[in-house]
PDB file of N, H, CA, C and O in Angstrom:
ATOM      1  N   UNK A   1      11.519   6.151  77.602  1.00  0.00           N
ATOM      2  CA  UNK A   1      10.407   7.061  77.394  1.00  0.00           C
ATOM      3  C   UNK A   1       9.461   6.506  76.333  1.00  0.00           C
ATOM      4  O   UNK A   1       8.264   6.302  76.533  1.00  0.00           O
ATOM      5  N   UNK A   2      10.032   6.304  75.314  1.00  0.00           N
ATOM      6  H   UNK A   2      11.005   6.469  75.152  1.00  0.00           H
ATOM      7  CA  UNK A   2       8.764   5.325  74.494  1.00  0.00           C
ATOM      8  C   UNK A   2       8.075   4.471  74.907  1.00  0.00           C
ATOM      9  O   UNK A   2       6.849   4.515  74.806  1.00  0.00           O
ATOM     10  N   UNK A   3       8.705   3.533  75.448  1.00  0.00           N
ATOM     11  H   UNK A   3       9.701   3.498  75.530  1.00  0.00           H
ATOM     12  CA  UNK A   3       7.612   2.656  76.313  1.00  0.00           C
ATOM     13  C   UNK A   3       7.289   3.423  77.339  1.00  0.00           C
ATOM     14  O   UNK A   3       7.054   2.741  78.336  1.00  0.00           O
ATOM     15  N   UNK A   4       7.239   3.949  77.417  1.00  0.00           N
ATOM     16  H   UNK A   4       7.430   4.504  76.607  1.00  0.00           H
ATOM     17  CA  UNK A   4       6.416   4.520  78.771  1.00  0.00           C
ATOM     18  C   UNK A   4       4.803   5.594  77.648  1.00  0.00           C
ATOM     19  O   UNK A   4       3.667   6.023  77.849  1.00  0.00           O
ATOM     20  N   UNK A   5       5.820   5.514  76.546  1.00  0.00           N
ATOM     21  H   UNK A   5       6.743   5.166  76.382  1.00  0.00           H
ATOM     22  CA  UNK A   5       4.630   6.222  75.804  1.00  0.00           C
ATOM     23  C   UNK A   5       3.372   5.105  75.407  1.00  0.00           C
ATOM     24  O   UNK A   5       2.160   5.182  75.607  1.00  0.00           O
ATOM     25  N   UNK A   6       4.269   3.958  74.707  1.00  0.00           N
ATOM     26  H   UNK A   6       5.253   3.896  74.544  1.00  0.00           H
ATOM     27  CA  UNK A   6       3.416   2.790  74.057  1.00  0.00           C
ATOM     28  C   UNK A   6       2.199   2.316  75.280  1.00  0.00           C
ATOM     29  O   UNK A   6       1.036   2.034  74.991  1.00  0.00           O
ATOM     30  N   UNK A   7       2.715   2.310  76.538  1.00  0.00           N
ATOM     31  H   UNK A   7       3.659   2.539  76.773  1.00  0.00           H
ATOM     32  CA  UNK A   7       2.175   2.215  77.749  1.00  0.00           C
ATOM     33  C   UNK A   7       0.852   3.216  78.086  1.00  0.00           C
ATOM     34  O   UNK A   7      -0.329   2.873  78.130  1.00  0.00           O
ATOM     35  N   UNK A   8       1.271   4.203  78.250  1.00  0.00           N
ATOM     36  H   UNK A   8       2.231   4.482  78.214  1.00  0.00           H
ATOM     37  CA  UNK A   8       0.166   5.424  78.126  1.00  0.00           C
ATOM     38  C   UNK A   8       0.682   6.471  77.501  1.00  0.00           C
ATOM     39  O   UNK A   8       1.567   7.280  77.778  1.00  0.00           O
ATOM     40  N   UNK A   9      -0.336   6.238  76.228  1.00  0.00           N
ATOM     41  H   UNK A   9      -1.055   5.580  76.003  1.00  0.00           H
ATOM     42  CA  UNK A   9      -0.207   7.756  74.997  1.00  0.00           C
ATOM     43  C   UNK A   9      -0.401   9.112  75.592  1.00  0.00           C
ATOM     44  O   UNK A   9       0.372   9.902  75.049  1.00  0.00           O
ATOM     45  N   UNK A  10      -0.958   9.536  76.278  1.00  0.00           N
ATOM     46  H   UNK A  10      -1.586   8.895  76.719  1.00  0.00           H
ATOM     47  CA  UNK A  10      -1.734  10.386  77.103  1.00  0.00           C
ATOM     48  C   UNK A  10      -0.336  11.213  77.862  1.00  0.00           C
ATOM     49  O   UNK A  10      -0.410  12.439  77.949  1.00  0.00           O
ATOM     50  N   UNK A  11       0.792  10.575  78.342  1.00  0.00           N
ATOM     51  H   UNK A  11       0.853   9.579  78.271  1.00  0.00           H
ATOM     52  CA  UNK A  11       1.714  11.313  78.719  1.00  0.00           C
ATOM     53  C   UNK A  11       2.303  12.706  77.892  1.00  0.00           C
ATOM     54  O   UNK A  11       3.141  13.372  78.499  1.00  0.00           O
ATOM     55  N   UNK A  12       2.101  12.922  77.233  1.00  0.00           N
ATOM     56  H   UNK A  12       1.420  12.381  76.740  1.00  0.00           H
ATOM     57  CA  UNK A  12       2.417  14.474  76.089  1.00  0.00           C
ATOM     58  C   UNK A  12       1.885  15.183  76.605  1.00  0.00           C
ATOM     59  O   UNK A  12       2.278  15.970  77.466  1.00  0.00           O
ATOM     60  N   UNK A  13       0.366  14.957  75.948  1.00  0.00           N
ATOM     61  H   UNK A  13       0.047  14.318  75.249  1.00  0.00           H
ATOM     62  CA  UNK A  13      -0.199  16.104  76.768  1.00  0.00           C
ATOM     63  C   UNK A  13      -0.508  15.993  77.806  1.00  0.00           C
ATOM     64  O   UNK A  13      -0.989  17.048  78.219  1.00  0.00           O
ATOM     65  N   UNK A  14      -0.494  15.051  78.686  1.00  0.00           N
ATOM     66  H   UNK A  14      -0.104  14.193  78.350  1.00  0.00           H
ATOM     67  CA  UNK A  14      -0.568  15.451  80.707  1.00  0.00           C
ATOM     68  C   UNK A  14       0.684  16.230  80.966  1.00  0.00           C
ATOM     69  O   UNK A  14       0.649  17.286  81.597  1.00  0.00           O
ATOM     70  N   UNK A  15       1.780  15.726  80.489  1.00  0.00           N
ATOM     71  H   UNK A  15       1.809  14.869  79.976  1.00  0.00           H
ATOM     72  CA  UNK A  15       2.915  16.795  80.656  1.00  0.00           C
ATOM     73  C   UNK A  15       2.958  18.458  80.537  1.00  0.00           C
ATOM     74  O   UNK A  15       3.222  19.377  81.312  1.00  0.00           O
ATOM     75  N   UNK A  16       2.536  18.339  79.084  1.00  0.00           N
ATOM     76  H   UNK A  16       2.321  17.593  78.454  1.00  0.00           H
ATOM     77  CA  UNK A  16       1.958  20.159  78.360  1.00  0.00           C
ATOM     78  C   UNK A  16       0.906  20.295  79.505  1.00  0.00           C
ATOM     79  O   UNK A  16       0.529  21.401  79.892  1.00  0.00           O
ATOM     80  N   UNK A  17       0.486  19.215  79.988  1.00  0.00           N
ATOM     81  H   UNK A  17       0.793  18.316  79.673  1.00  0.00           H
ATOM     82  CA  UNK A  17      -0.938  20.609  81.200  1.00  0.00           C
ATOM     83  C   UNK A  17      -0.415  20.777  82.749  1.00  0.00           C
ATOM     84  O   UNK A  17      -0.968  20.909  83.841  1.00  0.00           O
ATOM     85  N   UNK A  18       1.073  20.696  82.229  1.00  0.00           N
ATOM     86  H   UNK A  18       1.523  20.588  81.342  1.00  0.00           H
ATOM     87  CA  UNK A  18       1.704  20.352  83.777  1.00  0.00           C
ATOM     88  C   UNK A  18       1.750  19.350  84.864  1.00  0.00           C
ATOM     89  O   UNK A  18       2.293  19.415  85.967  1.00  0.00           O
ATOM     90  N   UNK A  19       0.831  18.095  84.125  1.00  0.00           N
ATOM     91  H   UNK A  19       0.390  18.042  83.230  1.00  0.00           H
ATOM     92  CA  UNK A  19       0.942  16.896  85.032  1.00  0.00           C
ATOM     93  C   UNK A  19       1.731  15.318  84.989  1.00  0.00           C
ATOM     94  O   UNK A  19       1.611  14.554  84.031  1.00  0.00           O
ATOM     95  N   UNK A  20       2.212  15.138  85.714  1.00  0.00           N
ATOM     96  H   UNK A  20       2.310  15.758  86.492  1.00  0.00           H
ATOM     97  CA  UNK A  20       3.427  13.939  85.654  1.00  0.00           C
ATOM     98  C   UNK A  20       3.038  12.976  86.658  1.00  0.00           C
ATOM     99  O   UNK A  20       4.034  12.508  87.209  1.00  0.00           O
ATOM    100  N   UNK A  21       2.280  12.653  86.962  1.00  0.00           N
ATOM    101  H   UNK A  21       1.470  13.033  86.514  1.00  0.00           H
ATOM    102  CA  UNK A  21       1.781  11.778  87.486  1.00  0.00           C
ATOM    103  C   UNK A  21       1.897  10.422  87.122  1.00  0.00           C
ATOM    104  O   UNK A  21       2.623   9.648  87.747  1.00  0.00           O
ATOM    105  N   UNK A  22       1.213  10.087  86.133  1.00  0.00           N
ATOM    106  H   UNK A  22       0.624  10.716  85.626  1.00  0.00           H
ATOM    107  CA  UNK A  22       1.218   9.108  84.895  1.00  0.00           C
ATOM    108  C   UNK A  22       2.935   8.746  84.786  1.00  0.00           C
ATOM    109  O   UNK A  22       3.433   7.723  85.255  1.00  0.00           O
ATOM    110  N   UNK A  23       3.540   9.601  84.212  1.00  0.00           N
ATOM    111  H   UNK A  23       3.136  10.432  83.831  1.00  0.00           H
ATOM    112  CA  UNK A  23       4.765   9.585  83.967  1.00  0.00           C
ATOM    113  C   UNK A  23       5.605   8.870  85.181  1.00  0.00           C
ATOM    114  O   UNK A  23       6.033   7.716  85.153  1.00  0.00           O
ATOM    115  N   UNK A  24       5.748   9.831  86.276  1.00  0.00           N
ATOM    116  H   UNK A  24       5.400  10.768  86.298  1.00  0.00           H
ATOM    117  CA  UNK A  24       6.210   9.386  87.364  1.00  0.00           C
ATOM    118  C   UNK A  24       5.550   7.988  88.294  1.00  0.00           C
ATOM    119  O   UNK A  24       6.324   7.488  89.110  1.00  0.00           O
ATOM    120  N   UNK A  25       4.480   7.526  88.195  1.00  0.00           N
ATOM    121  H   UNK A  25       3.851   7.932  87.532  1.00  0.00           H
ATOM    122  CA  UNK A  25       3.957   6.606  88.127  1.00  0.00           C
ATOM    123  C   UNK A  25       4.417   5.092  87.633  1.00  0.00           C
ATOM    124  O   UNK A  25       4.495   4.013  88.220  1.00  0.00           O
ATOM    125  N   UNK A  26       4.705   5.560  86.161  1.00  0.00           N
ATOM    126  H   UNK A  26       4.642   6.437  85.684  1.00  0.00           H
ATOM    127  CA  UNK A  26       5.327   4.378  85.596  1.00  0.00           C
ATOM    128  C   UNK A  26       6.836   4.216  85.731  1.00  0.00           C
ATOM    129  O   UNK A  26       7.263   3.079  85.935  1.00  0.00           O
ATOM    130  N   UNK A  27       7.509   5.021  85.657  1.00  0.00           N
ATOM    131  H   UNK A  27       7.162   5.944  85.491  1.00  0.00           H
ATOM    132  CA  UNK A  27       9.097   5.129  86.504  1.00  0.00           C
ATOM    133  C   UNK A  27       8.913   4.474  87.595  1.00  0.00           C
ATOM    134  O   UNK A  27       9.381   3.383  87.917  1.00  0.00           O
ATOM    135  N   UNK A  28       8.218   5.167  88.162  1.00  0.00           N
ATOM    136  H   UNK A  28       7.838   6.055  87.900  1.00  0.00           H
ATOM    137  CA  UNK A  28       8.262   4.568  90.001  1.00  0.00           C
ATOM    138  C   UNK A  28       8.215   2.575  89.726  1.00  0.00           C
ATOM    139  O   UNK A  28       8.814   1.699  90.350  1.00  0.00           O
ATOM    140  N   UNK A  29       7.162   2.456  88.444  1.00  0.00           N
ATOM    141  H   UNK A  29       6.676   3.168  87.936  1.00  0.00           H
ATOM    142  CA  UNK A  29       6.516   1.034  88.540  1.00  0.00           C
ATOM    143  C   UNK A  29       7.790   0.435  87.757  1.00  0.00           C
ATOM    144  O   UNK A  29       8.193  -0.515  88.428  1.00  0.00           O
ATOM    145  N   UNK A  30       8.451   0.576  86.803  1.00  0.00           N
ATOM    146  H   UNK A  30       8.123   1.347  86.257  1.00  0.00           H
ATOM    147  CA  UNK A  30       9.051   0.104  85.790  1.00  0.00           C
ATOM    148  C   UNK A  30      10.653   0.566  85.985  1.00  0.00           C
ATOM    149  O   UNK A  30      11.334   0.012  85.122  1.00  0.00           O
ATOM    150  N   UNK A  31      11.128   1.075  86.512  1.00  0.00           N
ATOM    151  H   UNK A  31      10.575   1.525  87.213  1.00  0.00           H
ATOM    152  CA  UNK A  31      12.615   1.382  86.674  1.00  0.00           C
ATOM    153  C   UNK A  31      12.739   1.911  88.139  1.00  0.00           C
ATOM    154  O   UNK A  31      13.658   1.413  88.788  1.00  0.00           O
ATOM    155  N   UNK A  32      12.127   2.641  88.627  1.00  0.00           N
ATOM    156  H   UNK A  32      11.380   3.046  88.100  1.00  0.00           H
ATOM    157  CA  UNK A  32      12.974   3.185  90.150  1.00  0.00           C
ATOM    158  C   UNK A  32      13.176   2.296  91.275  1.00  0.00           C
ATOM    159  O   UNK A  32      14.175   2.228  91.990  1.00  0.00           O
ATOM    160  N   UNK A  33      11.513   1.252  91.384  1.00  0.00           N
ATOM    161  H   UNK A  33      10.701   1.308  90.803  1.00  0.00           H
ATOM    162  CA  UNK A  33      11.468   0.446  92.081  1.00  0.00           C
ATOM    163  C   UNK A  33      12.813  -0.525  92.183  1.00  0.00           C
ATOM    164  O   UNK A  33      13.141  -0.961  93.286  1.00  0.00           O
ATOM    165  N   UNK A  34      13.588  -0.849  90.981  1.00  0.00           N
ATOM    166  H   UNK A  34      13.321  -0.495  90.084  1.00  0.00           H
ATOM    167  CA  UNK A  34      14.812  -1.820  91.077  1.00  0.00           C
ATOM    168  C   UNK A  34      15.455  -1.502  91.457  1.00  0.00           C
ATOM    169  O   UNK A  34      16.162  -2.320  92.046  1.00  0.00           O
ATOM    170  N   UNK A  35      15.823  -0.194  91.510  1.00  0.00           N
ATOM    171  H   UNK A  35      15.248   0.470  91.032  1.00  0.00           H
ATOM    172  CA  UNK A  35      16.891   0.369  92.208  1.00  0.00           C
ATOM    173  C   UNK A  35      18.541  -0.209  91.494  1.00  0.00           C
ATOM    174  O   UNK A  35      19.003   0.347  90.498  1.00  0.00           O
ATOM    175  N   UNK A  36      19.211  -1.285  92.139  1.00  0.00           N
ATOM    176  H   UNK A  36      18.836  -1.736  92.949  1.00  0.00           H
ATOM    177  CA  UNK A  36      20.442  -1.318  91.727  1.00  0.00           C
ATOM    178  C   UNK A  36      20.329  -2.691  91.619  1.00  0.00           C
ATOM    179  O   UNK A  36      21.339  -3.394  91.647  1.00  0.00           O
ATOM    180  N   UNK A  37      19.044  -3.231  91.478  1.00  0.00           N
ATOM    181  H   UNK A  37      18.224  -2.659  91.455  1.00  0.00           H
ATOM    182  CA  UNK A  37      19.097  -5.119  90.880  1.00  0.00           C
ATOM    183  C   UNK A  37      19.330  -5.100  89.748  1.00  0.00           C
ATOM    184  O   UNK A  37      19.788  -6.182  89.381  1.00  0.00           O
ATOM    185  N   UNK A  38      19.248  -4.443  89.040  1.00  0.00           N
ATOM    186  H   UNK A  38      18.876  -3.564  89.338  1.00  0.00           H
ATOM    187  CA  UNK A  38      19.478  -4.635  87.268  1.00  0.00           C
ATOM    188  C   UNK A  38      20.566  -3.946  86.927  1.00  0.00           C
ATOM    189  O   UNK A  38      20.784  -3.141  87.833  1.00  0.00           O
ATOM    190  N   UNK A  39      21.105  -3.884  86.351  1.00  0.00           N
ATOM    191  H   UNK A  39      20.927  -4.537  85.615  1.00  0.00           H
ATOM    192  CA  UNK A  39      22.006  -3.055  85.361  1.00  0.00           C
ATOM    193  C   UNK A  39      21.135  -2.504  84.257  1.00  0.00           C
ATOM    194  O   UNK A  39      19.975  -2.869  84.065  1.00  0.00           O
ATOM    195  N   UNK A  40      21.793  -1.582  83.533  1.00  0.00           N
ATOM    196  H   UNK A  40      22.736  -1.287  83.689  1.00  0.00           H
ATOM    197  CA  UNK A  40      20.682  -0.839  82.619  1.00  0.00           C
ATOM    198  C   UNK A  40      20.751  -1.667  81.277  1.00  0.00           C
ATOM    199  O   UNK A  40      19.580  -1.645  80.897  1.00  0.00           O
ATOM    200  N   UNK A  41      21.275  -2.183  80.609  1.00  0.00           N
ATOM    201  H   UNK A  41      22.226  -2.201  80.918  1.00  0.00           H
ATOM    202  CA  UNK A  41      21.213  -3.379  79.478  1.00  0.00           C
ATOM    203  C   UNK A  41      20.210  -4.401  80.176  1.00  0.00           C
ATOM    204  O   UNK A  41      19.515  -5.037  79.383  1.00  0.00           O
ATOM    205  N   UNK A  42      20.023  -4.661  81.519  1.00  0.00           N
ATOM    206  H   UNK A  42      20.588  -4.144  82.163  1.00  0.00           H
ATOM    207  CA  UNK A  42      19.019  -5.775  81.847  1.00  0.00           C
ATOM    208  C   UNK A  42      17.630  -5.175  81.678  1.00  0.00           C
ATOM    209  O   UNK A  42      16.769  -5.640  80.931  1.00  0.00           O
ATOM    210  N   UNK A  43      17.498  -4.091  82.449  1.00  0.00           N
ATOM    211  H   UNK A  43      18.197  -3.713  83.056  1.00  0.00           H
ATOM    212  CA  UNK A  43      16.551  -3.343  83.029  1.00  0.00           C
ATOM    213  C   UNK A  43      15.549  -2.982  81.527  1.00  0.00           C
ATOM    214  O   UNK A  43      14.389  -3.261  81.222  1.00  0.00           O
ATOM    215  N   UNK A  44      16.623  -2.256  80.852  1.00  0.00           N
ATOM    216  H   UNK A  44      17.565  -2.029  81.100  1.00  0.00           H
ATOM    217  CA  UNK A  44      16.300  -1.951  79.526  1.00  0.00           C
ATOM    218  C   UNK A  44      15.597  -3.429  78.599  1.00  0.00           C
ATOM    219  O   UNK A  44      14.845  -3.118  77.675  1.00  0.00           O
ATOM    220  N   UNK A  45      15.765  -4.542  78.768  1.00  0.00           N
ATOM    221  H   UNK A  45      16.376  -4.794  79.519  1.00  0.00           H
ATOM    222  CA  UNK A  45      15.524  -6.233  78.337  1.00  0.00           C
ATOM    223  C   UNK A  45      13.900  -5.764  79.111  1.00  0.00           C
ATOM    224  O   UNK A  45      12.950  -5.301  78.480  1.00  0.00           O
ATOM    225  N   UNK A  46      13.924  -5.979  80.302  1.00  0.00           N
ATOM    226  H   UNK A  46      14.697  -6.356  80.814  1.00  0.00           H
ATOM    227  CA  UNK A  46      12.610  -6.333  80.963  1.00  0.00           C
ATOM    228  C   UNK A  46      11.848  -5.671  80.953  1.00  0.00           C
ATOM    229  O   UNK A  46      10.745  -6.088  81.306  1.00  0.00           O
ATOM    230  N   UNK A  47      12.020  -4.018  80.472  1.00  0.00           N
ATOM    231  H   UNK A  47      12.916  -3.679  80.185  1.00  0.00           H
ATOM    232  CA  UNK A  47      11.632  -3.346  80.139  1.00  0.00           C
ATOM    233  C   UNK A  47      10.153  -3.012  78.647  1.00  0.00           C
ATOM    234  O   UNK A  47       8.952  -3.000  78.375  1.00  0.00           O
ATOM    235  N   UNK A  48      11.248  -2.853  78.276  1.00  0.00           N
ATOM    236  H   UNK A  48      12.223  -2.863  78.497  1.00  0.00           H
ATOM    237  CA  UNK A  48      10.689  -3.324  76.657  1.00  0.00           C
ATOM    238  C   UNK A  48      10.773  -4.374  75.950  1.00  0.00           C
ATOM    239  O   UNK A  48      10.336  -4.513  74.808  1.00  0.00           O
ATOM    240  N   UNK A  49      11.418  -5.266  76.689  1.00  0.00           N
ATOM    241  H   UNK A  49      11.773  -5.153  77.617  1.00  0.00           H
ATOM    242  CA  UNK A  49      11.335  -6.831  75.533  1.00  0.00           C
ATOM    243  C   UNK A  49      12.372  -6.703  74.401  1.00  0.00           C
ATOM    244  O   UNK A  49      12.540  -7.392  73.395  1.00  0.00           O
ATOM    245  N   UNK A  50      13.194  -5.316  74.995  1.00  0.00           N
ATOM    246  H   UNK A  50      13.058  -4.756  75.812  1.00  0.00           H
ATOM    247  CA  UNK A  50      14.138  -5.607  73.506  1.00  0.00           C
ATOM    248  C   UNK A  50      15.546  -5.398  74.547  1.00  0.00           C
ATOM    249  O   UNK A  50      15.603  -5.236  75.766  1.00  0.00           O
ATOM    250  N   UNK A  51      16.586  -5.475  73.548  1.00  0.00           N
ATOM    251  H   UNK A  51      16.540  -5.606  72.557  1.00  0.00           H
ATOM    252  CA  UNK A  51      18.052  -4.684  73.884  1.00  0.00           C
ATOM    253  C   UNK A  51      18.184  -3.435  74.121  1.00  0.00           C
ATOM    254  O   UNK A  51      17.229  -2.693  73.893  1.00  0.00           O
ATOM    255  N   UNK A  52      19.157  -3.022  74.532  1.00  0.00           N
ATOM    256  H   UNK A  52      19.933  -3.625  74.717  1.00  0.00           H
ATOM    257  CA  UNK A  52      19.316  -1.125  74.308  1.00  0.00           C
ATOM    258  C   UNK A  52      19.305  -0.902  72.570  1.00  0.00           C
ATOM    259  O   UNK A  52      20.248  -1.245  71.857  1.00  0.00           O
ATOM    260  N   UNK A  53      18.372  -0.426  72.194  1.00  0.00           N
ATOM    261  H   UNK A  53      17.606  -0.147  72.773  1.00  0.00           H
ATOM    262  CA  UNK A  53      18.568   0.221  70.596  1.00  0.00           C
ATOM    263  C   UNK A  53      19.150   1.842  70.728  1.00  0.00           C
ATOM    264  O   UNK A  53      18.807   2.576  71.655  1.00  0.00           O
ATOM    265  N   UNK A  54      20.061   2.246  69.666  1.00  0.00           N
ATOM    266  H   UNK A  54      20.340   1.650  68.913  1.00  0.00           H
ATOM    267  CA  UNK A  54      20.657   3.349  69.465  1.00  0.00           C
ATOM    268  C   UNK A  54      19.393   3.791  68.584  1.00  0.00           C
ATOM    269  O   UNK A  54      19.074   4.703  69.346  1.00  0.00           O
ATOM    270  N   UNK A  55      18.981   3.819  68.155  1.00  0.00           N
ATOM    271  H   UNK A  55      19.240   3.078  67.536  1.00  0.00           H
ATOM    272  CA  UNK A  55      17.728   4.363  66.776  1.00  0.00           C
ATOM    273  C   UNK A  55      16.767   5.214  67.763  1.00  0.00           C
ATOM    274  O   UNK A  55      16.553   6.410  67.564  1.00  0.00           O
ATOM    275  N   UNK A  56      16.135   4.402  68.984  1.00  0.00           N
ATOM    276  H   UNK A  56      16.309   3.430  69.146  1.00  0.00           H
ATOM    277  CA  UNK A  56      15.242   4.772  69.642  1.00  0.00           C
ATOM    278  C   UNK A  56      15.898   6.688  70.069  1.00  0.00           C
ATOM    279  O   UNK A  56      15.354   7.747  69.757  1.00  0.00           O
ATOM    280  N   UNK A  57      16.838   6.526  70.637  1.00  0.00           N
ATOM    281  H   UNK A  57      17.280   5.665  70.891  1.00  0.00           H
ATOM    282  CA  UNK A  57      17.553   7.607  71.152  1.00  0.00           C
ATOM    283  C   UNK A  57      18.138   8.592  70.468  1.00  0.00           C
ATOM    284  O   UNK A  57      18.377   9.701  70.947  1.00  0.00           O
ATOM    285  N   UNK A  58      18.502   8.097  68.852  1.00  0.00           N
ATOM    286  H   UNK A  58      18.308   7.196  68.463  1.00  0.00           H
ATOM    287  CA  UNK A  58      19.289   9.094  67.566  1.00  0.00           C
ATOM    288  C   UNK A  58      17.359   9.615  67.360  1.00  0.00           C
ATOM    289  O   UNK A  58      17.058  10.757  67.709  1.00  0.00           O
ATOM    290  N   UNK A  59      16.343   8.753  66.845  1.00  0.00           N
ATOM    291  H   UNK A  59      16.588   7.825  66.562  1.00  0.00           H
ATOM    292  CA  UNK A  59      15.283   9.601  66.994  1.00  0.00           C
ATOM    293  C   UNK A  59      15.018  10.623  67.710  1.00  0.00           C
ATOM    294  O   UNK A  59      14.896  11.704  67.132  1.00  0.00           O
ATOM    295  N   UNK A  60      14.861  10.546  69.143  1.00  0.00           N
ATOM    296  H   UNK A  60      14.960   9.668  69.612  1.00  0.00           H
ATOM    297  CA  UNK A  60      14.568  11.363  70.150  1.00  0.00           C
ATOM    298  C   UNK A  60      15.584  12.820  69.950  1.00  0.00           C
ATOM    299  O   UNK A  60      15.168  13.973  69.835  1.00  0.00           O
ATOM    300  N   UNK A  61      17.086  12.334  69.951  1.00  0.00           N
ATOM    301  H   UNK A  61      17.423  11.398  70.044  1.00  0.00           H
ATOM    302  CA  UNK A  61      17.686  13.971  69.890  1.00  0.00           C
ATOM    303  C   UNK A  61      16.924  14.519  68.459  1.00  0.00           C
ATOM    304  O   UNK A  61      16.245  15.543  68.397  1.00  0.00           O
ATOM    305  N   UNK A  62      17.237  13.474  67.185  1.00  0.00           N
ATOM    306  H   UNK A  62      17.789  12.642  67.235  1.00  0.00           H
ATOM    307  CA  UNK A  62      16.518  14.436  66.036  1.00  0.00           C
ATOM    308  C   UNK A  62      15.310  14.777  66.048  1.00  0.00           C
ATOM    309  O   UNK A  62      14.994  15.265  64.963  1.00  0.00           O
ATOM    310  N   UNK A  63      14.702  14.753  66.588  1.00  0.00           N
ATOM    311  H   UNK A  63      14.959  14.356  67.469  1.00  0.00           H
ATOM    312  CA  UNK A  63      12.946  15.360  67.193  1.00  0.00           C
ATOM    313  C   UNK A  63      13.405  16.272  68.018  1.00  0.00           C
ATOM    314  O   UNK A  63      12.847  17.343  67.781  1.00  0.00           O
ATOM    315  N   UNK A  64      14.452  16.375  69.206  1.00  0.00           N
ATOM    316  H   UNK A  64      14.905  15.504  69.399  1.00  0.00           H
ATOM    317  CA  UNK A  64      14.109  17.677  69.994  1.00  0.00           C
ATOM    318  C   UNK A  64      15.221  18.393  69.062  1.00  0.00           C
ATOM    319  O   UNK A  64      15.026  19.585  69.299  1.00  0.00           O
ATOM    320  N   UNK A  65      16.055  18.328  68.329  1.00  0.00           N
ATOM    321  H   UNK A  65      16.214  17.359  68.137  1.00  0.00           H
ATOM    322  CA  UNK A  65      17.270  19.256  68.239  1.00  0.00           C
ATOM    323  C   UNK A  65      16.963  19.582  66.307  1.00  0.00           C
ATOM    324  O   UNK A  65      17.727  20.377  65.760  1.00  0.00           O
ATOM    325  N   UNK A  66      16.194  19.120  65.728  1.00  0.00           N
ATOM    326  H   UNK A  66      15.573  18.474  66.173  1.00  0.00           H
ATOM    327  CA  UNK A  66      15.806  19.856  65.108  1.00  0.00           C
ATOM    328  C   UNK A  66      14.713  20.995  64.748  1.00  0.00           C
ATOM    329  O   UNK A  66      14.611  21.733  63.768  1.00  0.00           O
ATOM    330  N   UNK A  67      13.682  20.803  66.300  1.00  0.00           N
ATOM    331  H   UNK A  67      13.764  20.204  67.096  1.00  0.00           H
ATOM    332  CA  UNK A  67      12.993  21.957  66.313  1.00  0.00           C
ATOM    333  C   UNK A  67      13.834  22.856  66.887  1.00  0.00           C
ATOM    334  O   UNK A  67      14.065  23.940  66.352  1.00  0.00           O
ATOM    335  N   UNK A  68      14.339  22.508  67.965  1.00  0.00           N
ATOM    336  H   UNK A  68      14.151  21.627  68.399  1.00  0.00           H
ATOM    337  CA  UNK A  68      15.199  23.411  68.586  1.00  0.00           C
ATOM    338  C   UNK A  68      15.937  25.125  67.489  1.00  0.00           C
ATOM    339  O   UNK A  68      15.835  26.350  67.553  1.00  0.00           O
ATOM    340  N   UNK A  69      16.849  23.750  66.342  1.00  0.00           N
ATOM    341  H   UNK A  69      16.932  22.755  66.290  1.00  0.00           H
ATOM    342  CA  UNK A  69      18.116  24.400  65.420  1.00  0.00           C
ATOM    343  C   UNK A  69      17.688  24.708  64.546  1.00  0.00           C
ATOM    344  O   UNK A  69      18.422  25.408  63.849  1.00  0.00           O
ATOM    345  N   UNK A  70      15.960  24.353  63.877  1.00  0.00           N
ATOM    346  H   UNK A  70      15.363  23.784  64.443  1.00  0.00           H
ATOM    347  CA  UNK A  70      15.502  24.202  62.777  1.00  0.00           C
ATOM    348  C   UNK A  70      16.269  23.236  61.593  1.00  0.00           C
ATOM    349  O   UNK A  70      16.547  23.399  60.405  1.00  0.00           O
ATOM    350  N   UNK A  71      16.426  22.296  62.444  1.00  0.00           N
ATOM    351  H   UNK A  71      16.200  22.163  63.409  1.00  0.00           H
ATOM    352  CA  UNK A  71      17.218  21.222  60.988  1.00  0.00           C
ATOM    353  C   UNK A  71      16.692  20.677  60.231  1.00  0.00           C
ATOM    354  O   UNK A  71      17.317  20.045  59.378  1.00  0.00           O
TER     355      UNK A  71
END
């Protein structure tokens, strides 16, 4: 999802106005299309140019789960 953000910023709010286009767009372009050629450690490489990072993802829950819990 970050790269898909770094890619187009604009996905937040097309989402908040109910549109996924963009979103689904770049899935379709960047991960669905492979289907089962990659493994997700590869996919994730060609992806973003990096490894799987844990940081990217411990961010993401602490952004949704502390508005959520108020943490």
């Amino acid at each position: 999802y970050n790269q898909a953000l770094k890619d187009h910023p604009s996905i937040p709010d097309e989402i908040a106005q109910g549109k996924f286009d963009t979103l689904l767009g770049w899935l379709n372009t960047n991960i669905h299309q492979h289907g089962r050629k990659f493994n997700g450690a590869e996919l994730t490489r060609r992806v973003t140019g990096e490894d799987i990072q844990s940081d990217s993802y411990i961010a993401y829950l602490t952004d949704k789960f502390s508005g959520i819990y108020g943490l």
